[in-house]
PASEVEX-109381 format. One record per residue: x, y, z of N, C-alpha, C in turn; residue in one letter. Coordinates in steps of 0.001 Angstrom, whole numbers, plus 524288, in hexadecimal, padded with zeros to 5 digits. Layout:
! PASEVEX-109381
XYZXYZXYZA/...
! end
This chain:
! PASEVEX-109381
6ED65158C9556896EDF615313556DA6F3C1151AD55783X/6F53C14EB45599C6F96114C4E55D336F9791472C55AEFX/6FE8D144B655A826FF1C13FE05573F7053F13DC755A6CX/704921392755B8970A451367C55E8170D691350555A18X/7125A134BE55BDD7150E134CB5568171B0D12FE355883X/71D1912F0A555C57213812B51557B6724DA12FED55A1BX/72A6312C1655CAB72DCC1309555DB77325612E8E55A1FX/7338D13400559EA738FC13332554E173DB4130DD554FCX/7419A12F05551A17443912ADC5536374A0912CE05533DX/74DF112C9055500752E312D76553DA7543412C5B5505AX/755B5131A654B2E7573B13169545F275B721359754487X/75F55133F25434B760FF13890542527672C13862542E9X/76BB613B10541517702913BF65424C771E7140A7545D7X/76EAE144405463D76DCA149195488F76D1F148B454E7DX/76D5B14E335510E76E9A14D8C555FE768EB14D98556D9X/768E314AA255D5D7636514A4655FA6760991507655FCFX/7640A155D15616E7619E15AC5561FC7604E15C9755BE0X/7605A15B8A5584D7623115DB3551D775C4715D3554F26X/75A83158AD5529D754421574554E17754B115213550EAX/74F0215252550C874B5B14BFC550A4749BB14BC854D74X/748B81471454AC7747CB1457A544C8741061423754512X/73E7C144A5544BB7386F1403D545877380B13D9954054X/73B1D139DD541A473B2E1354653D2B73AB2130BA53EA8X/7387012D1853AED73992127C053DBA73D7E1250553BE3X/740E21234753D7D7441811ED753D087453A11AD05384BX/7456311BD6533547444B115F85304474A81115A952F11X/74C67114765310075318114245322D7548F10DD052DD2X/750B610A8E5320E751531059052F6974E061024A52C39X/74B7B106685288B74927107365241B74A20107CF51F4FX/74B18103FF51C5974DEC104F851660749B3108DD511BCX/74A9D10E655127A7489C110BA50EBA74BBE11200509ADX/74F511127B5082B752B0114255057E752071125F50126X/751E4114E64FB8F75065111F84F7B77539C115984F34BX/7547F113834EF6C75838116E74EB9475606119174E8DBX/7582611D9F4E7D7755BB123704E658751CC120984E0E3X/7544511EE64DCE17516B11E0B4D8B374B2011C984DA75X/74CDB1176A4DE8C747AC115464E186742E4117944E1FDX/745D511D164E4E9742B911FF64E90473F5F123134E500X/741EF126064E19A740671283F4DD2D73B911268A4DBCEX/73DA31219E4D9A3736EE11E614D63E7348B11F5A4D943X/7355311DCA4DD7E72F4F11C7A4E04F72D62122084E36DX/730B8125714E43E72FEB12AF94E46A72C8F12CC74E093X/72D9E12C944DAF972C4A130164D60A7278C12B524D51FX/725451269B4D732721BC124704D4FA71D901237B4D98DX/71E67128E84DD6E719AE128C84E14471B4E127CB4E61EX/720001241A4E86E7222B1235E4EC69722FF12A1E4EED5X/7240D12A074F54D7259812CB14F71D72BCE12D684F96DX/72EA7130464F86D7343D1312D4FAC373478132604FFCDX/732491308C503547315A131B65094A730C112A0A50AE7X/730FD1273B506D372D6E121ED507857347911C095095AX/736DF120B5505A473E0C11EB0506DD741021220D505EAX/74849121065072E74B011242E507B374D0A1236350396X/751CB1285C500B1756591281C4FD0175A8D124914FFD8X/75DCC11FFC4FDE07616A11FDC4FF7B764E81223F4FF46X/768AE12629506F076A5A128AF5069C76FD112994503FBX/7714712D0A4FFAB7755212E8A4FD56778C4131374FF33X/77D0C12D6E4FF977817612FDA5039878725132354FEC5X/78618136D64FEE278ACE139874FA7278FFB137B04FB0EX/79194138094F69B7983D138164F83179BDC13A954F96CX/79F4B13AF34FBB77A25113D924FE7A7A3E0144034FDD1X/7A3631435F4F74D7A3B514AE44F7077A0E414C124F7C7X/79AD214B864F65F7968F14C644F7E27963F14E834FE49X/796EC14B4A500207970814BD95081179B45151965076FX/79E9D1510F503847A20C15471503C07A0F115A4A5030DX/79E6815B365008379BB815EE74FE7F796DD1612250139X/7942515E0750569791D215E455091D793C1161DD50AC5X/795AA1611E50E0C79ADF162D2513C879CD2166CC510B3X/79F26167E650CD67A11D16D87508AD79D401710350968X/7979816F385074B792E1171F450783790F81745F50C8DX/791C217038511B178FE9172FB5160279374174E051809X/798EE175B6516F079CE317A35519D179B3E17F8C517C7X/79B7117F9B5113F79A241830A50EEC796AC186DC50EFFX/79187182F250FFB78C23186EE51072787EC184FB516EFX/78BC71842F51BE878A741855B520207893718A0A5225EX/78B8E18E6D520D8787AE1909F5238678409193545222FX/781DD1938651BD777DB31950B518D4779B41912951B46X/77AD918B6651BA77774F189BA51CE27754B18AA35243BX/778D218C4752784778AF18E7452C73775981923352E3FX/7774C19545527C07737E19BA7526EB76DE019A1F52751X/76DC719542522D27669E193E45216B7659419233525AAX/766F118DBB5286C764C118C7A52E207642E190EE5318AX/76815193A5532FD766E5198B3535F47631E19D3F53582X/7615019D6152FD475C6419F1552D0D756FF19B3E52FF5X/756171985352EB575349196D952EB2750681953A53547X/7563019384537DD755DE1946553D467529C196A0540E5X/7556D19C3753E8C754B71A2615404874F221A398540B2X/74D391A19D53BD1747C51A1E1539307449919FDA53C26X/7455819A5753D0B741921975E540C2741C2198AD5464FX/7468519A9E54A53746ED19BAA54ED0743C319FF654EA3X/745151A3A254ACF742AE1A8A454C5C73C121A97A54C2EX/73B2F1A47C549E5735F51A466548EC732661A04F54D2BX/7357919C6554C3C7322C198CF55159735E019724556FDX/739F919A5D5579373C3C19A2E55AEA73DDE1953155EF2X/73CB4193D3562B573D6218FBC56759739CC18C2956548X/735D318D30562EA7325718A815630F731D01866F55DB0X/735051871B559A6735E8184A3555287397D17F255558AX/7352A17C94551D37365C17704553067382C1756754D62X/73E371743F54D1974072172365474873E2B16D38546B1X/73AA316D9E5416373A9F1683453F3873CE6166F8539BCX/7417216537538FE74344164075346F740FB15FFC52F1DX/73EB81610C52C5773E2215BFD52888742A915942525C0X/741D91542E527617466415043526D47473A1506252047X/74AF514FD451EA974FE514D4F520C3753B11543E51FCBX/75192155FB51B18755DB15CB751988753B315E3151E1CX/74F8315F2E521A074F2D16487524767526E162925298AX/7536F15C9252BDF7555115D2852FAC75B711601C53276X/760621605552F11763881623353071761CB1695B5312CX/75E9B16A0752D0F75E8B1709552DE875A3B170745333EX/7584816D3453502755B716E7453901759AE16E6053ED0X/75CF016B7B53D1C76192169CC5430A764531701E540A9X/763AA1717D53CE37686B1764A53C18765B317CC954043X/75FA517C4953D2A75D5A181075411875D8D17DED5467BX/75BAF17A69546E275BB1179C954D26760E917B3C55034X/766F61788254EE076AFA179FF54F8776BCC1801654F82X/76B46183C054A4276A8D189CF54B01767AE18BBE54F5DX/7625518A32551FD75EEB18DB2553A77615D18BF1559F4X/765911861555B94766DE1864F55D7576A4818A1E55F53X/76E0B189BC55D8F7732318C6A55CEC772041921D55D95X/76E8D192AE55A0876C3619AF9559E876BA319C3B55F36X/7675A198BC5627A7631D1998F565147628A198F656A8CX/766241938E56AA27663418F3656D5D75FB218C9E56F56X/75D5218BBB56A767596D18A5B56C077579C1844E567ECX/7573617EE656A397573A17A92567E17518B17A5C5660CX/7507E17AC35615574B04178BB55F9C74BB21727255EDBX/74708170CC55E967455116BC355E12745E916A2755758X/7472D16651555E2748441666754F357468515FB754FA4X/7432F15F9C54C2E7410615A2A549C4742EB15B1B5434FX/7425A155EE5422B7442C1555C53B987401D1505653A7DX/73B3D15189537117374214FC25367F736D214ED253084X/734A314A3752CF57325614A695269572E7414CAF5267BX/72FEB14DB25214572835150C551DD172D9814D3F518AAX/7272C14BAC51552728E414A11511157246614C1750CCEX/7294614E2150980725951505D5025E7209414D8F5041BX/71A3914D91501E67185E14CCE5013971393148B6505E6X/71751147BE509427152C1451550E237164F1478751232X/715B114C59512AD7170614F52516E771CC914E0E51C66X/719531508951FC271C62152555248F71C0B14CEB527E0X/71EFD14B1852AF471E79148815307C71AB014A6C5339EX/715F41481F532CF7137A14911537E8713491498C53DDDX/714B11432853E18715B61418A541F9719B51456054656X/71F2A14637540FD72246148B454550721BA14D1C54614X/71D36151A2544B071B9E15529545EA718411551054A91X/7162E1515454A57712A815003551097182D14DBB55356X/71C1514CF6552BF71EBE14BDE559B57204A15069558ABX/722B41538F554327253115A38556A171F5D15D70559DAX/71B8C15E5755923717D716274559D4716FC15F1555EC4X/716E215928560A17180A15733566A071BA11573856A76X/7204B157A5567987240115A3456AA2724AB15E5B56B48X/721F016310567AD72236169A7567CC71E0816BFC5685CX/71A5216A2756B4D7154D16CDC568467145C1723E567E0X/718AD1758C56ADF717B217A9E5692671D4517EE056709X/71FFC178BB56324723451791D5600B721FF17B3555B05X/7262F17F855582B723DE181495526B727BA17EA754FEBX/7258A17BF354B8D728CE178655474172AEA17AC3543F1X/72F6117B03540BA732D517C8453D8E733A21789053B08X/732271787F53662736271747253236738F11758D53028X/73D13173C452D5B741D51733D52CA07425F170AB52958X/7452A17200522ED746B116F765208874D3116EDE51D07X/74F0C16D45519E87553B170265179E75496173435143DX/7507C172B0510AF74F561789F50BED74D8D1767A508B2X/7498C177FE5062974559178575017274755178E64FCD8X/745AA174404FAC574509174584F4E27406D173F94F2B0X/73D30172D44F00773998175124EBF77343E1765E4F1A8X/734BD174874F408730101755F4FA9472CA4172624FBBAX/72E3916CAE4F91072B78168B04FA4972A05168AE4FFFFX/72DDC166B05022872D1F1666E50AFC72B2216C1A50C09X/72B1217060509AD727AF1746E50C8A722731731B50CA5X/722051721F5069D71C4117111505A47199F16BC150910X/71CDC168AB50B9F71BF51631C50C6271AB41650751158X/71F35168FE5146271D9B169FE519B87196316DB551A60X/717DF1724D51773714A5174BE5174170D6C171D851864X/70DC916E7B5123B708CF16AF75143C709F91680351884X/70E561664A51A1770CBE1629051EBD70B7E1641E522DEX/70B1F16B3F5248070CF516D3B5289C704AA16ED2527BFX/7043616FF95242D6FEF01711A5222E6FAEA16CB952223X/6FD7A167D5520F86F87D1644A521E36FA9116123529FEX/6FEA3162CD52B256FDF3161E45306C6FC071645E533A6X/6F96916AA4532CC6F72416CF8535816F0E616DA65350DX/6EFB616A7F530C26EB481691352FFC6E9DD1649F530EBX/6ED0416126531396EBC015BA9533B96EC8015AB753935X/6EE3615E0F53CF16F13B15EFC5423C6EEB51649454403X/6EE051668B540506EEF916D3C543486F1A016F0F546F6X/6F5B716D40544AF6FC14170445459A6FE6A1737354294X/70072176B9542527027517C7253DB87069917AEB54067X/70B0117A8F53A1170F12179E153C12710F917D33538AFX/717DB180C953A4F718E71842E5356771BD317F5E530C0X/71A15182AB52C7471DA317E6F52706720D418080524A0X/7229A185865282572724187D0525F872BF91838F525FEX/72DF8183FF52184733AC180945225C738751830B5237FX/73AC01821B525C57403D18645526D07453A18119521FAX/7467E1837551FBC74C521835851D41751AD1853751C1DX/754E21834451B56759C91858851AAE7593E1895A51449X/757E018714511317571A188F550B9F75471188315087EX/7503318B78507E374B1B18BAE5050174BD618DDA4FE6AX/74D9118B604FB5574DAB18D3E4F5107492C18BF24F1CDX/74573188B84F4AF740561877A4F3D673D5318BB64F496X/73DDF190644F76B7395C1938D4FA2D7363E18F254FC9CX/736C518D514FECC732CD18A045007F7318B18AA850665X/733FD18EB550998732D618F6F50F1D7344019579510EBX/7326619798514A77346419C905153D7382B19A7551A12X/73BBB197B251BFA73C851975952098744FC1938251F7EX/74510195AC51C1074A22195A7519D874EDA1977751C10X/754E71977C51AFA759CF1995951A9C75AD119CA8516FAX/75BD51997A5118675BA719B7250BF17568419A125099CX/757F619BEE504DF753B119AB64FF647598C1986A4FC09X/75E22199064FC7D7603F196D44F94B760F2190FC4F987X/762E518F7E4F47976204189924F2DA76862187094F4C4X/76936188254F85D76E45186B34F9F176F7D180294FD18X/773C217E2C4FCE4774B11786A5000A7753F1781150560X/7717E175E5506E4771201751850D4C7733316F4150D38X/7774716F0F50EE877C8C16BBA50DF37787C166505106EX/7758B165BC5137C7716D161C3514A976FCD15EFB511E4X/76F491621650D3B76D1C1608C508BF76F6315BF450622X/772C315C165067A778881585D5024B778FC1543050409X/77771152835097C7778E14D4850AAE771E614B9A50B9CX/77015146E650DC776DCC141F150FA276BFA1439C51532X/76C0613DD85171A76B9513DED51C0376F1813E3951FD2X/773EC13DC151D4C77A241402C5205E779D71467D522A4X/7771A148A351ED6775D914EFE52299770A614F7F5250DX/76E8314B00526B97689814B0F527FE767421473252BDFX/76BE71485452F3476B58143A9533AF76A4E13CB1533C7X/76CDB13CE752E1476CB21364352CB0766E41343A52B44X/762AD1382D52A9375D6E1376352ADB75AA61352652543X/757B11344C52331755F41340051EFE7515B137FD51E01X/750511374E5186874B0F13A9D51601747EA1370B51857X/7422413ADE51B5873FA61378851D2973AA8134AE51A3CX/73B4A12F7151D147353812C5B51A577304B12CD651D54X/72DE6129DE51981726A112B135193972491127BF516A8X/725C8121FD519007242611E5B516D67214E11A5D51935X/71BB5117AF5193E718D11172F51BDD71A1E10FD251DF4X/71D8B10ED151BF6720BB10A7651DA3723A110B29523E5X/7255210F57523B17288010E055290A725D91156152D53X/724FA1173052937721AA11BCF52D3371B3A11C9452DBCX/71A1511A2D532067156511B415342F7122A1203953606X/70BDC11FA75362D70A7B12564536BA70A79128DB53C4AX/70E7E125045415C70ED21278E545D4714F512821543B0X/71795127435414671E4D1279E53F8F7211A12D6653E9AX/7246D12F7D53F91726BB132A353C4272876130DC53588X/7294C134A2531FF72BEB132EF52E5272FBD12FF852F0BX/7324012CF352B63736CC1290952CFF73D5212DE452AFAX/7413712A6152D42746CE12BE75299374A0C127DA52C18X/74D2C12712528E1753631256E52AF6755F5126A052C00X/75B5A123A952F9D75E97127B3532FE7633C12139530C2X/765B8126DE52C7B76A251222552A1976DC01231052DB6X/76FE411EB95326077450120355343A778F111E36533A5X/7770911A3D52DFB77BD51187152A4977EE311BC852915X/77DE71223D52A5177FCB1252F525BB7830E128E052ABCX/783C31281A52EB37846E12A44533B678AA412C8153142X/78FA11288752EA2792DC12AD952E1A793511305852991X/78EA213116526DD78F121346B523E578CC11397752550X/7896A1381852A3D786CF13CCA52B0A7870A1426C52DBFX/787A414731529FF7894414C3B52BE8783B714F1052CEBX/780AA14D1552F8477B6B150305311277E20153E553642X/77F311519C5384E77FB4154F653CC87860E158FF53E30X/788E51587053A6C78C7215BDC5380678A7915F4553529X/7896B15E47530E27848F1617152BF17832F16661530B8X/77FDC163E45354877CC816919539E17805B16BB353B7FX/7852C168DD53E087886C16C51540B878D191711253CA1X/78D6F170BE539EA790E2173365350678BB2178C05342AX/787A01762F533117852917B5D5332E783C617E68536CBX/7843317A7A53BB47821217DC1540927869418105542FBX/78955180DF53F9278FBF1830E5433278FE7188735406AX/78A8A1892553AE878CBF18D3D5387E7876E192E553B04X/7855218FA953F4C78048191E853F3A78190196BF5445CX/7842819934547887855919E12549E5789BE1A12E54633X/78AFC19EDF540A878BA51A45753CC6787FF1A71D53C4BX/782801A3C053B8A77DCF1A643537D9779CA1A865539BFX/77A401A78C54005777411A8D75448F7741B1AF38540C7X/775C01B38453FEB7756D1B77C540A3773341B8FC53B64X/7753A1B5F85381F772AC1B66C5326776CE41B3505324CX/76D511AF66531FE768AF1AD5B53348763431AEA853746X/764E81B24553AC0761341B35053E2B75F111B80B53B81X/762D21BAFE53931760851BF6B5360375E3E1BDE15313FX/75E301BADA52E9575B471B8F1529B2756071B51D52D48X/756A71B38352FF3752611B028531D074EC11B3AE533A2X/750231B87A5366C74CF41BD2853830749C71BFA6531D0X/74BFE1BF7052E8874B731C33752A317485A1BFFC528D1X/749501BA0652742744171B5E55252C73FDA1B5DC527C8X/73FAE1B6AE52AF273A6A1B58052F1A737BC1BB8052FDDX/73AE01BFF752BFC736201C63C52D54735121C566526E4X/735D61C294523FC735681C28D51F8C731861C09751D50X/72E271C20C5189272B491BD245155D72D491B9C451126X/72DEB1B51A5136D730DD1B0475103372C691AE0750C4AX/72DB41AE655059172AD91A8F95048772C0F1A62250245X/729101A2A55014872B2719D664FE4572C5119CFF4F8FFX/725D819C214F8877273619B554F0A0726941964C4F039X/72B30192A54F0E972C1118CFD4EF2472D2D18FF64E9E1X/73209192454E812732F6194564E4D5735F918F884E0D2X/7382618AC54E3FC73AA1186ED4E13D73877183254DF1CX/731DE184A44DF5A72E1617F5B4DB3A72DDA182334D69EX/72F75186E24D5A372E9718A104D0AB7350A187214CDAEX/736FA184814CF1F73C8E1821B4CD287395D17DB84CB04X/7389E17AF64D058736661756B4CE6F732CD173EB4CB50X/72FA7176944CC7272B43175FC4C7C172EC8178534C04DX/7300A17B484C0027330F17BE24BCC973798178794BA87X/739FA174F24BEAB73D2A172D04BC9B73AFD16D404BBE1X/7338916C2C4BEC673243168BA4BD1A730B1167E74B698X/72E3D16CB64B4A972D7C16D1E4AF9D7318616BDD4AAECX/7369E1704F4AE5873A5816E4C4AA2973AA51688A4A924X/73C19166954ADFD73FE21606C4AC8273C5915D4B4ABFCX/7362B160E54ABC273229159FD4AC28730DB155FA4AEF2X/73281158B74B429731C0154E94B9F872D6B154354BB59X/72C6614F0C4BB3A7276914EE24BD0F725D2150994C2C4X/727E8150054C71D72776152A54CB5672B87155404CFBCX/72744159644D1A172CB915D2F4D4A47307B15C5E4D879X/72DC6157034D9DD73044152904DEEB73686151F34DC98X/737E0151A84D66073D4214F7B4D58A73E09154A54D42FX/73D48159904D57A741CA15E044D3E27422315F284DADFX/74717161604DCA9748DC162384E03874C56167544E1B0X/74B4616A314E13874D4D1702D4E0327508A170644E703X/7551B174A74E5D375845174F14E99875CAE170584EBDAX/76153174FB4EE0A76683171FD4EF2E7644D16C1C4F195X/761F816D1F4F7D675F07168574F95E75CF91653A4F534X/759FE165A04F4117558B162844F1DE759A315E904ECA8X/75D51162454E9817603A15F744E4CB7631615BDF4E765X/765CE15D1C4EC6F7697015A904EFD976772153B74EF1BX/7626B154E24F23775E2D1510C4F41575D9F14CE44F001X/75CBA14FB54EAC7759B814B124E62875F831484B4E4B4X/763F614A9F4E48076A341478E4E43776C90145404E6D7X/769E9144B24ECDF76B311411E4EF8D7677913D664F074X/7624C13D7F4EE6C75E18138444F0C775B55136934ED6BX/7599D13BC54E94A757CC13A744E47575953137DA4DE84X/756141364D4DAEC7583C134DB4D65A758EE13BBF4D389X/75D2013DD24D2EE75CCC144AA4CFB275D1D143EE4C971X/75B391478B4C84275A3C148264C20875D6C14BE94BE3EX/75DB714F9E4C08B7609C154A14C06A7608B157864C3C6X/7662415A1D4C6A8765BF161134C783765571651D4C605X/7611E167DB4C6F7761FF16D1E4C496765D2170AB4C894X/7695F174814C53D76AE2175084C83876CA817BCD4C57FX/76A8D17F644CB4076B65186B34C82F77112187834CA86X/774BE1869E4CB2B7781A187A64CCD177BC1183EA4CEB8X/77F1E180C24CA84783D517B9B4CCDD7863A17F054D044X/7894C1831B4CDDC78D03184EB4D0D878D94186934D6EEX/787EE187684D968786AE1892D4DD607885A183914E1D4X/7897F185784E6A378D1B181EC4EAB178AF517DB54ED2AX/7861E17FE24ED297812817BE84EE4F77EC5179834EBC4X/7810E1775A4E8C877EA1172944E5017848D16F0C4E28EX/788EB171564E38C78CA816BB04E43A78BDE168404E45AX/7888E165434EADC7885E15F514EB537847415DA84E707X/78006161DA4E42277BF315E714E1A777F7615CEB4DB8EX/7827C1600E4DA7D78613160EC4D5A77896715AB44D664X/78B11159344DBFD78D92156924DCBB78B201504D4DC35X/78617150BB4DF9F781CF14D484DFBC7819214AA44D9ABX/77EEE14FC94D6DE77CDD14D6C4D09F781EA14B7D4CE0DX/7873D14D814CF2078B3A149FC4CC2778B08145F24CD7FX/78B4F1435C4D20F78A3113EAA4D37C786CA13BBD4D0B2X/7820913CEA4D25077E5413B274D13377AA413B284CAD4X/77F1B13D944C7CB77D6413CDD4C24477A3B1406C4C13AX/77909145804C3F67738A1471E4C11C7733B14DA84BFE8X/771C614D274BB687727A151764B7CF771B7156844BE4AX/7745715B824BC1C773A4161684BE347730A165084BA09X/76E091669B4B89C76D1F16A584B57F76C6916FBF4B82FX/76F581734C4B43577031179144B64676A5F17AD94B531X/767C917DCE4B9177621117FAA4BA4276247183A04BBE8X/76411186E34BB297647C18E784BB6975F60190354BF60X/75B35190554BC607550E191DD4BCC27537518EAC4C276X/754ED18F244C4D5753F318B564CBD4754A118E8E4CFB8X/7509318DB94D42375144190D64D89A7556918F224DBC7X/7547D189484DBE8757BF186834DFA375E97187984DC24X/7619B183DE4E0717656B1832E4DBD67670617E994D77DX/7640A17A3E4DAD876263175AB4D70875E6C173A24D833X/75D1516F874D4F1757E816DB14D5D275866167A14D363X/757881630C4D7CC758DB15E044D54B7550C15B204D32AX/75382159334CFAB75020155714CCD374FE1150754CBF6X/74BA514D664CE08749E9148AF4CE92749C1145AA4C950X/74C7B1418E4C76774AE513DD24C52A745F313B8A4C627X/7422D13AE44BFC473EF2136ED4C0E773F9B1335D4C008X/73CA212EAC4C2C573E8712A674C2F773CDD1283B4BD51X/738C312A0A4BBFE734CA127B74B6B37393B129974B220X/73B5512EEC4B2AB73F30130034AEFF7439F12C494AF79X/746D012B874B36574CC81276C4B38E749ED122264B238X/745DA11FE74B1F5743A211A054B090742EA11B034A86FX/7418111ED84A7777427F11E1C4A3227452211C8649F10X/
! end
């Protein structure tokens, strides 16, 4: 079955060859609501796909420390893209079609596409599409990719796993679309850094900072987290996002690409040999990082696993959009967790030392029912 779909709209800070974004437009749409806001009505049944965080723009050391971070650990992160690259060329070759999930997977998707360029000289096609926790995948924009490719193989793409929520989200979605369509699509996810176990199709397993991480929509093509809200997205629509281009003077998205892409014919040779070695290998998963969460739900008495957030990403995430409760945290001293060290001074909120952790921290949600007390 075949379904017409809108066509997608110009979004984005990024170059026209880098990614198309199948989003719709809500540009001049006031979603933005303050974190406390969002919270309640998050933690009392609302959905976080329904409005946006208003975006938090750091202060100046912060940005500073950015740019420290990605001189520092460019070409580890060059290595993981070149891993992962390697992995997918060698496996679906010419014929692999990048689809990034918005908003973390899109730069690492312009990063392999850029690598497999550069390696290969061969341009794959790269879309940057939503799936949201609990309401799945974009439909829609899966019928214009499989109409524009139809005998295209899909790759998704994300920035790296924390506890494996979006595996699990893409997994069923990929499972109830081939039963509702009978289309098989793969649900392998490709990432830069899997400390979740949550995919065989990785760089690392370590819990390290993918400098992406630390900002907004300044490293993400000015874009927003996307919505899913039945106010302004319809059922022929793509998901919605915004394209802040208020923020145009701050934005290093497309620097962020080139800094790493400059580090990517060091790693040519390493990476092709580890990408060879992953792919004769048996990889597995586990989801070895819900054995944290669930554990650290017991300890602290959380009522749900939605407010623990395990990994560099993920702690990053709840200190810049969320209301945070505490960090746990197995290791201050380690280099990659600075900005969150830096974050919680700011922002008032306790860092407790947590030894016993896979990840290297793990950030925790305030409830709202608890701060009303």
């Amino acid at each position: 079955m075949q379904k017409a779909v809108n066509k997608p709209a110009k979004i984005g800070s990024y170059h026209d060859d880098d990614v198309l974004f199948l989003l719709k437009d809500l540009s001049e749409i006031k979603l933005e609501d303050s974190a406390i806001n969002r919270e309640s009505k998050i933690q009392s049944g609302g959905h976080y796909s329904e409005s946006l965080p208003i975006e938090y723009q750091p202060p100046i050391e912060y940005v500073n420390l950015f740019w420290k971070t990605l001189h520092e650990y460019k070409q580890k992160v060059a290595l993981c893209v070149g891993i992962v690259a390697e992995q997918i060329y060698q496996v679906k070759g010419n014929n692999a079609i990048l689809v990034s999930l918005a908003r973390a997977g899109t730069p690492v998707g312009i990063l392999i596409k850029r690598y497999i360029k550069m390696r290969y000289d061969v341009s794959l096609t790269h879309y940057s599409i939503s799936i949201i926790r609990d309401r799945g995948i974009d439909e829609n924009a899966l019928f214009y990719i499989r109409s524009e490719h139809p005998d295209g193989n899909i790759q998704f793409v994300d920035g790296w796993t924390g506890k494996g929520a979006i595996s699990m989200e893409l997994t069923k979605a990929c499972a109830y679309f081939k039963q509702k369509y009978g289309i098989p699509l793969d649900d392998t996810l490709a990432v830069i850094a899997d400390p979740g176990y949550c995919t065989t199709l990785f760089g690392t397993r370590e819990d390290f900072l993918i400098p992406s991480a630390c900002l907004n929509s300044t490293v993400s093509g000015l874009v927003s987290r996307t919505v899913l809200n039945e106010q302004y997205i319809g059922k022929d629509d793509f998901h919605g996002a915004k394209y802040y281009r208020d923020l145009l003077a701050e934005d290093v998205s497309n620097e962020f690409i080139d800094v790493i892409s400059q580090e990517f014919e060091h790693v040519w040779v390493e990476a092709a040999a580890a990408a060879f070695q992953k792919n004769h290998e048996k990889i597995e998963t586990g989801f070895l990082g819900m054995a944290d969460v669930k554990r650290i739900q017991a300890e602290f008495a959380i009522e749900s696993p939605h407010y623990i957030k395990p990994g560099v990403g993920e702690t990053t995430r709840v200190l810049l959009r969320r209301i945070p409760w505490k960090i746990l945290m197995r290791d201050p001293s380690s280099p990659f967790v600075k900005h969150i060290l830096m974050l919680a001074e700011e922002k008032g909120v306790e860092v407790v030392p947590y030894p016993n952790l896979n990840y290297l921290c793990c950030g925790l949600i305030k409830s709202v029912k608890e701060m009303q007390k």
